[in-house]
SETI-46392 format. One line per field, with one value per residue (C-alpha): x, y, z; residue in three letters. Coordinates in pm, 1 decimal. Last residue first. Layout:
X: [X  ...]
Y: [Y  ...]
Z: [Z  ...]
residu: [Ala  ...]
This chain:
X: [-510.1  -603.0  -590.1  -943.4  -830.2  -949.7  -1247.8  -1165.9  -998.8  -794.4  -448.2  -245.5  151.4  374.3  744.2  956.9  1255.1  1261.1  1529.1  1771.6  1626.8  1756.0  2034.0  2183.7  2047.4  2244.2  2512.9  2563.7  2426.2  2711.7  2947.7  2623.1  2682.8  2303.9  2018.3  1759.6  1402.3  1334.3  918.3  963.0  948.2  1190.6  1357.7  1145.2  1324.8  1607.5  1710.9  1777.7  1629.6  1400.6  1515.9  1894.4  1723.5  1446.8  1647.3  1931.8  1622.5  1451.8  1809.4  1834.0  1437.5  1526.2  1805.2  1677.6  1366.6  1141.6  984.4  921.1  534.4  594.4  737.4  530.7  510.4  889.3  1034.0  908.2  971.7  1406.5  1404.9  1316.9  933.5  714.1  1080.2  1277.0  1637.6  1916.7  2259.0  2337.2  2197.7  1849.3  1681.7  1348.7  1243.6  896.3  765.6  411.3  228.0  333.9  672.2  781.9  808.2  817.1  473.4  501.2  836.3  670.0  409.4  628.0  1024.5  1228.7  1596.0  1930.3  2001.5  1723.0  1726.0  1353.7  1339.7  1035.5  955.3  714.0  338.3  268.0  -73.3  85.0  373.6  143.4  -128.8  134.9  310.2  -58.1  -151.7  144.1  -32.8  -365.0  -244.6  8.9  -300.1  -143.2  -292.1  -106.9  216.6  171.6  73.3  336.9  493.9  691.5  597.3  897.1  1274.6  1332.0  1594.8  1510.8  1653.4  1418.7  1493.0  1180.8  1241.0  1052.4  731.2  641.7  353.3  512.1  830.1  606.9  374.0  717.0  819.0  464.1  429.2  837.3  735.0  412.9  523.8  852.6  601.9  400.2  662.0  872.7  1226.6  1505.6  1712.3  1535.4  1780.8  2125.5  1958.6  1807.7  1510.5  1561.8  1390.4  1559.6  1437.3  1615.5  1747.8  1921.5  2255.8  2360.7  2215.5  2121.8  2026.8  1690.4  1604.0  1449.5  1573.5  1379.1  1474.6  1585.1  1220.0  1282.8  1614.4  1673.7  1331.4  1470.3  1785.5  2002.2  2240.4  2614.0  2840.8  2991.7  2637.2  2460.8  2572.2  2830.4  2668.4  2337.8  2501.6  2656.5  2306.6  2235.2  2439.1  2512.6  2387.4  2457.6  2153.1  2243.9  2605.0  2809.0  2756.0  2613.1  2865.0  3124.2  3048.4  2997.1  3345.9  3396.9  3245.7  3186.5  3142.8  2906.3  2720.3  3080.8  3039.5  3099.1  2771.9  2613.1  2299.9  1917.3  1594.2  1314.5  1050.1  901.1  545.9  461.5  695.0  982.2  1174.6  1383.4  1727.1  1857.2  1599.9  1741.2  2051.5  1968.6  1780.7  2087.6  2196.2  1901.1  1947.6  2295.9  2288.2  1974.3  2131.5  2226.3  1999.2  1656.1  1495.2  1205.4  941.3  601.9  761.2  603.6  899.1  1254.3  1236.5  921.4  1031.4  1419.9  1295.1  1104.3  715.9  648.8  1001.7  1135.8  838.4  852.2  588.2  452.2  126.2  -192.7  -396.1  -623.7  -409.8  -43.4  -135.7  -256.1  90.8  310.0  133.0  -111.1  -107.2  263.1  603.5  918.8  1256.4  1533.0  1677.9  1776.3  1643.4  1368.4  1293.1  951.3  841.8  647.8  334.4  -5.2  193.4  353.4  24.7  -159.0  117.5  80.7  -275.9  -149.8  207.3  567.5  815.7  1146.1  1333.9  1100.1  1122.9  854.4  906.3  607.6  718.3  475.8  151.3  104.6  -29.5  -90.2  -436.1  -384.0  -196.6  -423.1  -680.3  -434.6  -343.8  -733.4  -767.2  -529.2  -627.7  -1037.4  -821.3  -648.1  -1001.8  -1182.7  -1007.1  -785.8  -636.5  -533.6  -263.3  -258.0  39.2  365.0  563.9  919.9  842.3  1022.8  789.2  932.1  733.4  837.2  760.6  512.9  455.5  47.8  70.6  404.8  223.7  -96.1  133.2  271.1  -70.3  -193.5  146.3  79.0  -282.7  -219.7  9.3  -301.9  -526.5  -325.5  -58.7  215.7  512.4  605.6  446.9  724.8  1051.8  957.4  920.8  736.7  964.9  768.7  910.1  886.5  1158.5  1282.7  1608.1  1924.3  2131.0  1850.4  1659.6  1409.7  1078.3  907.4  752.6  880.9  627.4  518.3  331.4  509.8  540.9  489.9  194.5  100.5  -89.3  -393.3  -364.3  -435.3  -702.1  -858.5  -765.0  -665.2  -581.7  -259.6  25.9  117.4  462.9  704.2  418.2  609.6  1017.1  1248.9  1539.3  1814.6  2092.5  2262.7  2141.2  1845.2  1847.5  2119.3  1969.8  1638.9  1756.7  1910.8  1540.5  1367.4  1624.3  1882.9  1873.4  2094.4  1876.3  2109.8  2042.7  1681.1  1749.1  1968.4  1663.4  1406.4  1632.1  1707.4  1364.8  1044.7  1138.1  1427.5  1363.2  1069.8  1190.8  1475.4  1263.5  1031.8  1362.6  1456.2  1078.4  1118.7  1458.6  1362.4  1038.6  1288.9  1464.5  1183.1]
Y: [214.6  590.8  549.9  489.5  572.3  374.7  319.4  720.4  895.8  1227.0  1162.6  1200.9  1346.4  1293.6  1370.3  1285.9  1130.0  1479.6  1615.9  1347.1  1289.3  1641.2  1613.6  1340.0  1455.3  1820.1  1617.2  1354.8  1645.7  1872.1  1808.5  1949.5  2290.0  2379.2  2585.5  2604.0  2509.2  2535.9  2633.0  2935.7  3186.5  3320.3  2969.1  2914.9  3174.8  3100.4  2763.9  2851.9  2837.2  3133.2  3457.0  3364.7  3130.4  3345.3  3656.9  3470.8  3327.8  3681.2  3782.1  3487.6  3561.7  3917.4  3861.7  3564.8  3803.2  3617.8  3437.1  3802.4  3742.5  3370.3  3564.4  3351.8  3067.6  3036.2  3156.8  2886.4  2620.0  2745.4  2836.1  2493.5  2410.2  2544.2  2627.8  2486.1  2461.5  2331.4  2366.5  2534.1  2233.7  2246.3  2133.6  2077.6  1934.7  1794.9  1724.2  1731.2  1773.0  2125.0  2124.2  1908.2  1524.1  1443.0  1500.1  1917.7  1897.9  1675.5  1920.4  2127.9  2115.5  2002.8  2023.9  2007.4  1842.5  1905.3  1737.5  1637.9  1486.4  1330.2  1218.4  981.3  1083.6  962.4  1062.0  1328.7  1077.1  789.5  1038.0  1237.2  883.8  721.2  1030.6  960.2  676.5  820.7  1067.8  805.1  600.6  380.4  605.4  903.1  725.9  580.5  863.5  1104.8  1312.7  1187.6  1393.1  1689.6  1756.3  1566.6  1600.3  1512.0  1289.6  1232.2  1092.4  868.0  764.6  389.7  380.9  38.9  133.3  493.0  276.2  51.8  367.0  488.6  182.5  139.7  490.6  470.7  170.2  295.6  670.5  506.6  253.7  540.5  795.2  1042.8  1162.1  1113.0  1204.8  912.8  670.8  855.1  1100.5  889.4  1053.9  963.1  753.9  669.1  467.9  516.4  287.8  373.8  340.1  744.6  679.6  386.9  261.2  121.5  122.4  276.9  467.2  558.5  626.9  278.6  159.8  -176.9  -374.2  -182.3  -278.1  -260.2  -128.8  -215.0  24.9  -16.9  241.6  282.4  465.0  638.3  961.3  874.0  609.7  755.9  1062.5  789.0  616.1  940.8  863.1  1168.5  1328.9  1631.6  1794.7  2064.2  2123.6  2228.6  1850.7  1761.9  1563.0  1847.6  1955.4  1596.5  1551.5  1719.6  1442.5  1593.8  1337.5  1472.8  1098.1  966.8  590.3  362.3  228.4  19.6  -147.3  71.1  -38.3  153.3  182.2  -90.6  -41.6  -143.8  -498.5  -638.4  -352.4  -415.3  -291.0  -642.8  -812.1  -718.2  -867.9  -1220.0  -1170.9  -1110.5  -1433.3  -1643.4  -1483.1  -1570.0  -1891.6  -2008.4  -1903.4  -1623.7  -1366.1  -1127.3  -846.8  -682.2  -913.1  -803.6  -549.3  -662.6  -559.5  -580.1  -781.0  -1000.2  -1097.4  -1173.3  -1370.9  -1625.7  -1577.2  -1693.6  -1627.7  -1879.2  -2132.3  -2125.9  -1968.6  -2082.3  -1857.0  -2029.0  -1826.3  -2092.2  -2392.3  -2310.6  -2083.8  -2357.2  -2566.8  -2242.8  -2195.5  -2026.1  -1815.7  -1760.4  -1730.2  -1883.9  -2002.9  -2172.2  -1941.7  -1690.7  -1699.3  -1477.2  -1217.4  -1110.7  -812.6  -700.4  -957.9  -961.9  -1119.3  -1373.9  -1523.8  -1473.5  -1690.0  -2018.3  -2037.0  -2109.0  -2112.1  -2092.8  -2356.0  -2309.1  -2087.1  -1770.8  -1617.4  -1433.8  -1179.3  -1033.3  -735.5  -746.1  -516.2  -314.2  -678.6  -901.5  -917.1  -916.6  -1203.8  -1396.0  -1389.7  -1533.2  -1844.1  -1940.8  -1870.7  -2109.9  -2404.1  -2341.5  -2402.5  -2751.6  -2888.4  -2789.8  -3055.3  -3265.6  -3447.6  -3149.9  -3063.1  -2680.5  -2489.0  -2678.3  -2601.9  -2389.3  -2115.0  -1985.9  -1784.0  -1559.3  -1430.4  -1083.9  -1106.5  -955.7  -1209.2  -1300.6  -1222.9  -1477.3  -1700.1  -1698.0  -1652.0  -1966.9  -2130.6  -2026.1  -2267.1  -2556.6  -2580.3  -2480.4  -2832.5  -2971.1  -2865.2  -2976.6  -2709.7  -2881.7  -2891.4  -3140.1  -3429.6  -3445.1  -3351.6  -2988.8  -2855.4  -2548.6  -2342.5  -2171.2  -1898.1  -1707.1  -1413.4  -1337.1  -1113.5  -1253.3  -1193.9  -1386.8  -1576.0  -1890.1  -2031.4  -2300.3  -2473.1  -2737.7  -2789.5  -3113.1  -3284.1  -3269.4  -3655.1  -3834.9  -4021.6  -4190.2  -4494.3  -4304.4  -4110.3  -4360.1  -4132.0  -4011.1  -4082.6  -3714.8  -3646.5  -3511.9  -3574.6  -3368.4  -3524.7  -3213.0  -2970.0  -2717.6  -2649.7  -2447.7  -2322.1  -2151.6  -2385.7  -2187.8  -1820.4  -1861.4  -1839.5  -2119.9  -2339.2  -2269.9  -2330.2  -2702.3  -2733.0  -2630.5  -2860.4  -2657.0  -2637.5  -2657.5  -2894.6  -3176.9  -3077.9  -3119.0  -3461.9  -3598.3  -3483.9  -3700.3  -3978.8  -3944.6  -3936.1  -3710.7  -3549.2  -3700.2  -3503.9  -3649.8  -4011.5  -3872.5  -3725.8  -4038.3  -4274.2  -3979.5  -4060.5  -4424.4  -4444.1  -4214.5  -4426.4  -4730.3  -4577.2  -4498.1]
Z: [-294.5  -234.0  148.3  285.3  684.8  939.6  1259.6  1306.6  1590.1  1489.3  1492.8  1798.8  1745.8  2055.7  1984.7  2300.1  2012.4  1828.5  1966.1  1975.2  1554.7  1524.9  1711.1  1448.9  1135.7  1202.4  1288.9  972.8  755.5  843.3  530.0  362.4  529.9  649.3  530.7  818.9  893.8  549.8  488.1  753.3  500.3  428.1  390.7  105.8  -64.1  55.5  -96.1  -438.5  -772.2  -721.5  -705.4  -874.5  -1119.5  -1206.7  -1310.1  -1500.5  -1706.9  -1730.7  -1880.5  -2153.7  -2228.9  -2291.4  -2527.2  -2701.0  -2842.4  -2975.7  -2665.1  -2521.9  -2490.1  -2338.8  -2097.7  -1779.2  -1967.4  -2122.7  -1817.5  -1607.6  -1826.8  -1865.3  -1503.6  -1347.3  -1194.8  -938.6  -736.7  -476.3  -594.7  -328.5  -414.3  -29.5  143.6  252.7  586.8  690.7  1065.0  1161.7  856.3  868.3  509.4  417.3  637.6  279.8  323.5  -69.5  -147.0  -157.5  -337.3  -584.5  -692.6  -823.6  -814.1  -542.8  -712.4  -545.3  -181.9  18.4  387.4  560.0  876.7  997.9  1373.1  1362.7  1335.3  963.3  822.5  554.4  471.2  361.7  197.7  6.9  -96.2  -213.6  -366.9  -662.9  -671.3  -755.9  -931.8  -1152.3  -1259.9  -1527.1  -1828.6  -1658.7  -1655.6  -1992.3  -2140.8  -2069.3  -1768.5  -1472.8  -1146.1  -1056.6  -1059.5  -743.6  -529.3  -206.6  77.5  349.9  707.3  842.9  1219.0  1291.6  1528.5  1375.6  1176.7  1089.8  957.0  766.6  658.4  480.7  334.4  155.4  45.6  -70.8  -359.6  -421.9  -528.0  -720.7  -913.7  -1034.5  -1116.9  -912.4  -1084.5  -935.4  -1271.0  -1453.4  -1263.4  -1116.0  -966.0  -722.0  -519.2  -105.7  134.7  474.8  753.5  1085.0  1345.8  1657.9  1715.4  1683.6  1368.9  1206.9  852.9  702.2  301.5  59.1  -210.7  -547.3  -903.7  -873.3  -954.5  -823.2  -810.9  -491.7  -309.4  47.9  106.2  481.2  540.8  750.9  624.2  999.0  1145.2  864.9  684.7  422.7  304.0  257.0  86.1  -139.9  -197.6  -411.4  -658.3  -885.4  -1183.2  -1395.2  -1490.2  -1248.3  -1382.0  -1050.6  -926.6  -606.2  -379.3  -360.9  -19.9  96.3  23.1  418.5  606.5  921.3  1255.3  1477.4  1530.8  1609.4  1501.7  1808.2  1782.9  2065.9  1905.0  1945.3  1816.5  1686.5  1918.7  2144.6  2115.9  1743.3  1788.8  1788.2  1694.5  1302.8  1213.6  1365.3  1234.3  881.8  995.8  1063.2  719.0  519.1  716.3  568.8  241.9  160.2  361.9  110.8  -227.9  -463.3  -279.8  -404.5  -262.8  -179.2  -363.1  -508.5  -726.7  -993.2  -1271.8  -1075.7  -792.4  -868.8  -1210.2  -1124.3  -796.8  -1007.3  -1090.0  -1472.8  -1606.5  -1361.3  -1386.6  -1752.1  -2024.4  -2323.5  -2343.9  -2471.6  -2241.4  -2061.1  -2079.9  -2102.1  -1816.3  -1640.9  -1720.7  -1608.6  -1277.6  -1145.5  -854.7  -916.2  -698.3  -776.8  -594.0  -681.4  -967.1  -727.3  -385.3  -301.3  10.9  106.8  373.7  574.8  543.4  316.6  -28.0  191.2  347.1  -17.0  -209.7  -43.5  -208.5  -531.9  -543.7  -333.3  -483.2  -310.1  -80.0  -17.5  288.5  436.1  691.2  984.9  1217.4  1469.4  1546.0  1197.3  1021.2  1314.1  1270.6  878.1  878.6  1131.4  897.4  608.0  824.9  924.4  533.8  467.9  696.6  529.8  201.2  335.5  445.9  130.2  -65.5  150.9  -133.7  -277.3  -43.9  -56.3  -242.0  -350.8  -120.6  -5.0  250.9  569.4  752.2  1010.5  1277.1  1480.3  1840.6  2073.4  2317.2  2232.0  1884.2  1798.8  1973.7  1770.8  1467.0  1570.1  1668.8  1338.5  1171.4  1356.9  1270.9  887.1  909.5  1082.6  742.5  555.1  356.7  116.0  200.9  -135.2  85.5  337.9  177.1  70.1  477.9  522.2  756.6  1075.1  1277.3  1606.8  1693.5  2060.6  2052.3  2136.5  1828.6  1642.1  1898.5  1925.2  1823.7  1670.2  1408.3  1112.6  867.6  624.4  849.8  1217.9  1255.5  867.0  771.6  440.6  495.3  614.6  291.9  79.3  -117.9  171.3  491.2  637.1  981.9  901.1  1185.2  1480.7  1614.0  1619.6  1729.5  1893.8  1845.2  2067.1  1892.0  2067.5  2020.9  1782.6  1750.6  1457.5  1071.4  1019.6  1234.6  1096.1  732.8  855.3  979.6  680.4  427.7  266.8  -126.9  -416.5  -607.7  -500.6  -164.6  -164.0  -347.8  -48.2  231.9  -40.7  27.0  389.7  440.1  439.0  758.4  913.7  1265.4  1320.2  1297.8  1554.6  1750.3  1755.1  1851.8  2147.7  2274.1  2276.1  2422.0  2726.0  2743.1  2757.0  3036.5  3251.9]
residu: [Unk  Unk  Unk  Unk  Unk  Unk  Unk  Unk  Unk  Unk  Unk  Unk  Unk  Unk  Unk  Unk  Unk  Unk  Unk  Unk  Unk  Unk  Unk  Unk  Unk  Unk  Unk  Unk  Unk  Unk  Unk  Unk  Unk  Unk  Unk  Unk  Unk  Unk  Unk  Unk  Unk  Unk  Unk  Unk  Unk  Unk  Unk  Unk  Unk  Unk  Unk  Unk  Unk  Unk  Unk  Unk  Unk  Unk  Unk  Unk  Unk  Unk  Unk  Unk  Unk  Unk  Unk  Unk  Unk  Unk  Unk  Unk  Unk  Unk  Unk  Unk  Unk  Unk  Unk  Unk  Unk  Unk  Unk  Unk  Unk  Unk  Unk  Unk  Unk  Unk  Unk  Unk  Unk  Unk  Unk  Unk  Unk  Unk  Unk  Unk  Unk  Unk  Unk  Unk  Unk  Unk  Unk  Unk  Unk  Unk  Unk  Unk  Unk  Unk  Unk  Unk  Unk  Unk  Unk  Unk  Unk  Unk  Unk  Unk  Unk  Unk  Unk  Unk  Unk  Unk  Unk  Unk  Unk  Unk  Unk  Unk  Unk  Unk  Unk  Unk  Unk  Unk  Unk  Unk  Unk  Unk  Unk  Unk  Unk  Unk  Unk  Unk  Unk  Unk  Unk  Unk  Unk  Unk  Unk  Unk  Unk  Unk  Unk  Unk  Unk  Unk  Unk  Unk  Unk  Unk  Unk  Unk  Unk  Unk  Unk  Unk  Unk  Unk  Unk  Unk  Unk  Unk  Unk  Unk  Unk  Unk  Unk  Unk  Unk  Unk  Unk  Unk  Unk  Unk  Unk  Unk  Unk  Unk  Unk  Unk  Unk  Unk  Unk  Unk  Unk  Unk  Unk  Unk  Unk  Unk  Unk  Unk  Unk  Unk  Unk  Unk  Unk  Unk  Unk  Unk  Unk  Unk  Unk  Unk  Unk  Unk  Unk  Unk  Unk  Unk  Unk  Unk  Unk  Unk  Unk  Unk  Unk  Unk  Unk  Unk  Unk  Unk  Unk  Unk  Unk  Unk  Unk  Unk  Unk  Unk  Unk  Unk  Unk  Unk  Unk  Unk  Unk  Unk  Unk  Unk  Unk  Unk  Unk  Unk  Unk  Unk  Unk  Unk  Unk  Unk  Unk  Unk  Unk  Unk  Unk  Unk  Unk  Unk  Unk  Unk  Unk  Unk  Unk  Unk  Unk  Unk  Unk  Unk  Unk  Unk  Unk  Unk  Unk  Unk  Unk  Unk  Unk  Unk  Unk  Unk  Unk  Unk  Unk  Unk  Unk  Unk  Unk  Unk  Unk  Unk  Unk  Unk  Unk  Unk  Unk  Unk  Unk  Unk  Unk  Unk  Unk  Unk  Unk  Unk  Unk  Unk  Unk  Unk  Unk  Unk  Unk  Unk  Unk  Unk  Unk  Unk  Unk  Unk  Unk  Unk  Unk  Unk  Unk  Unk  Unk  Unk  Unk  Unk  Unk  Unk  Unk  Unk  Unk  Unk  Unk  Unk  Unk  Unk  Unk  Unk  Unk  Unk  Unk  Unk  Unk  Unk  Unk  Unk  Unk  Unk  Unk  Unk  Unk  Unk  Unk  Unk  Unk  Unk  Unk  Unk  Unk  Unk  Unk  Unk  Unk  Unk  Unk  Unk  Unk  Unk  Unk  Unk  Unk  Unk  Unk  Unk  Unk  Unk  Unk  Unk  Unk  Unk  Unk  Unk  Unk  Unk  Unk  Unk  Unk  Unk  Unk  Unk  Unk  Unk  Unk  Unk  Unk  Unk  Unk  Unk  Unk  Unk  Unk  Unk  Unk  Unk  Unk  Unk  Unk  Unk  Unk  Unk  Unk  Unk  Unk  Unk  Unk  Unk  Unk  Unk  Unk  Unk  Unk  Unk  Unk  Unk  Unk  Unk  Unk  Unk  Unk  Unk  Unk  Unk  Unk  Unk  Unk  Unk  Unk  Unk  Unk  Unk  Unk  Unk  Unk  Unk  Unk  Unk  Unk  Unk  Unk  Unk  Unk  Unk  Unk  Unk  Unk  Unk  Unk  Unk  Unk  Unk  Unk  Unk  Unk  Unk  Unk  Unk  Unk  Unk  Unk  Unk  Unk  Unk  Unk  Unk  Unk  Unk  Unk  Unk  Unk  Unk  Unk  Unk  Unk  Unk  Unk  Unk  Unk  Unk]
């Protein structure tokens, strides 16, 4: 019995190596953790169960029956993060580059087939080099077993993809069709094709980091959420994204012992907006000021920061929060600021997640470029994402809703449950100066008259009572009371039951 004992802790410890202590020293000289040193840094110590540790490729093609190393090139498993169940899988570079085989694609479907089964978020952690080529058709058939199971658990379990390394050619897809995707800066890089095929077929000179690195994807293709200096920055920013997350599309939001008063006033709140209404200020402030001890989580901030996304909790429960920024194009809603907030709003709908709405949003950005780039259709992507949702919506107006974009930003209209407005709130077709200038455009040459008509407008329309007559604003509130009046609302609103009509699915303007 003994020397099975010894045999089987001698494997582990083969297994355990992974490509070598040479290729482990040359991760680290690149500045990176190897998969299982990021999995004990990702998970509660001790937790981790692994599956699969000796699987090995099945390939012999090409001297690859020579070249075998226990668990093939990924590390699987499962454990906890702060005690709560979570499956994950980290591609590992040291054993042929992480590259996918058709046993490593085994490893990671049974995984996600786990993962399925109890309910559990999956985290991939990935740093390869894309399919192993010398199993040809083999490696892709692995992929598209992975990306199947994507989708199935797409709107079911929360599903994250890190990316610490190389992540190309067919890697891409399994990221691209999950929650969310984080980067590491200036290690890590995304393409389909990389900077030597591009060479090739479009003549461009490119590099790997201005082809797909975190920079790129952040900030210009949005495919990324968020970027971090280095593997333990991102692997405990994730510890605490799961934290904000439910395990699943039955268990609600989740809920942490706070011991933030939720009907705590914050009296500077009444001087947040400024007198000048052109005048901006930071929207993420308000945020601040009204979620549980500061604590909020944004998704997407390097990308179009006219728009806030991001999770927070109130009362210890979380809650997803989109506002207009003032501070970037005045708030104002363009292409990429409709797609970015549709997405994070039918997240939180997916995964029965609160949606509280900031607004101030003087209206759709005009010009060419915007039009030319489809801006109705995506601009239809946020009124369709917040129209379908059934969570309980709340709705506070700080300044300006204006046109078409009050309607899409989580007006009564499309299913709000509760609408506020603070005292500086202007809900109009459009400002006083535009609206004047059509509807006198008779007395334009007379200063006089137009200067009066403008003084008329502003005080009939640019204010919140007007809609409140009639029903549209629940209530006009002291914005030092936001925290409170957020607070019972969402209390009240927690036994909401809201059944769509039944359909196979929706056709979304994608």
């Amino acid at each position: 019995m003994k020397d099975i004992l010894e045999e089987l802790e001698s494997r582990r410890s083969v297994a355990r190596l992974g490509g070598g202590a040479r290729r482990i020293e040359a991760q680290h000289a690149r500045g990176k953790l190897t998969a299982r040193e990021r999995i004990e840094l990702l998970l509660d110590r001790g937790t981790f169960e692994e599956y699969d540790t000796f699987v090995q490729h099945r390939c012999v093609d090409f001297g690859m029956a020579d070249q075998k190393v226990p668990g093939d090139g990924v590390v699987t498993g499962w454990g906890t993060v702060n005690g709560r169940k979570v499956f994950v899988f980290a591609k590992d570079f040291t054993v042929f580059g992480g590259s996918l085989s058709e046993e490593h694609a085994r490893k990671i479907t049974k995984i996600q087939d786990m993962a399925l089964k109890t309910r559990a978020p999956i985290i991939g952690l990935f740093d390869a080099g894309g399919a192993r080529i010398q199993e040809g058709v083999a490696a892709l058939g692995g992929y598209g077993e992975v990306f199947k199971r994507n989708v199935v658990a797409s709107g079911v379990i929360p599903q994250i993809s890190l990316i610490m390394g190389p992540c190309a050619g067919g890697d891409v897809y399994s990221p691209a069709m999950t929650d969310f995707i984080f980067m590491v800066r200036d290690t890590s890089y995304m393409f389909v094709t990389g900077p030597e095929v591009v060479k090739t077929v479009t003549n461009e000179t490119v590099t790997s980091e201005e082809l797909g690195g975190a920079k790129v994807h952040t900030s210009k293709s949005s495919v990324a959420d968020g970027s971090y200096e280095n593997d333990v920055e991102m692997l405990l920013e994730t510890r605490r994204l799961i934290d904000f997350l439910p395990s699943n599309n039955q268990e609600g939001a989740p809920e942490w012992p706070s011991f933030d008063d939720p009907g705590r006033y914050d009296e500077s709140l009444d001087t947040l907006v400024p007198d000048n209404p052109n005048k901006p200020y930071d929207i993420k402030e308000l945020i601040l000021k009204v979620v549980d001890e500061g604590d909020f989580f944004e998704i997407q901030a390097a990308y179009a920061r006219n728009m806030v996304t991001g999770f927070g909790r109130i009362e210890g429960r979380t809650v997803g929060f989109v506002a207009n920024q003032p501070m970037v194009l005045a708030g104002v809603l363009d292409s990429d600021a409709s797609r970015k907030a549709a997405r994070f709003v039918r997240f939180c709908d997916a995964f029965e997640i609160p949606i509280v709405t900031f607004v101030d949003v003087p209206g759709f950005l005009p010009g060419t470029a915007q039009e030319y780039g489809g801006l109705i259709k995506h601009g239809a992507k946020l009124l369709f994402a917040y129209s379908q949702a059934t969570v309980p919506l709340v709705t506070v107006i700080t300044r300006k809703a204006f046109g078409g974009a009050y309607d899409v930003m989580a007006s009564k209209h499309v299913g709000a449950d509760v609408n506020y407005a603070w005292p500086t709130a202007q809900i109009a077709v459009m400002g006083a100066k535009g609206a004047v200038e059509i509807i006198f455009r008779a007395d334009m040459g007379d200063p006089d008259k137009i200067a009066a008509q403008t003084k008329n407008y502003e005080e009939r329309f640019l204010s919140p009572f007007v809609a409140a007559e009639r029903g549209y604003v629940d209530e006009v509130i002291m914005p030092h009371s936001t925290r409170r009046r957020l607070a019972r609302a969402l209390a009240m609103l927690r036994t909401k039951k809201l059944e769509q009509p039944s359909r196979k699915h929706d056709n979304m303007p994608l």
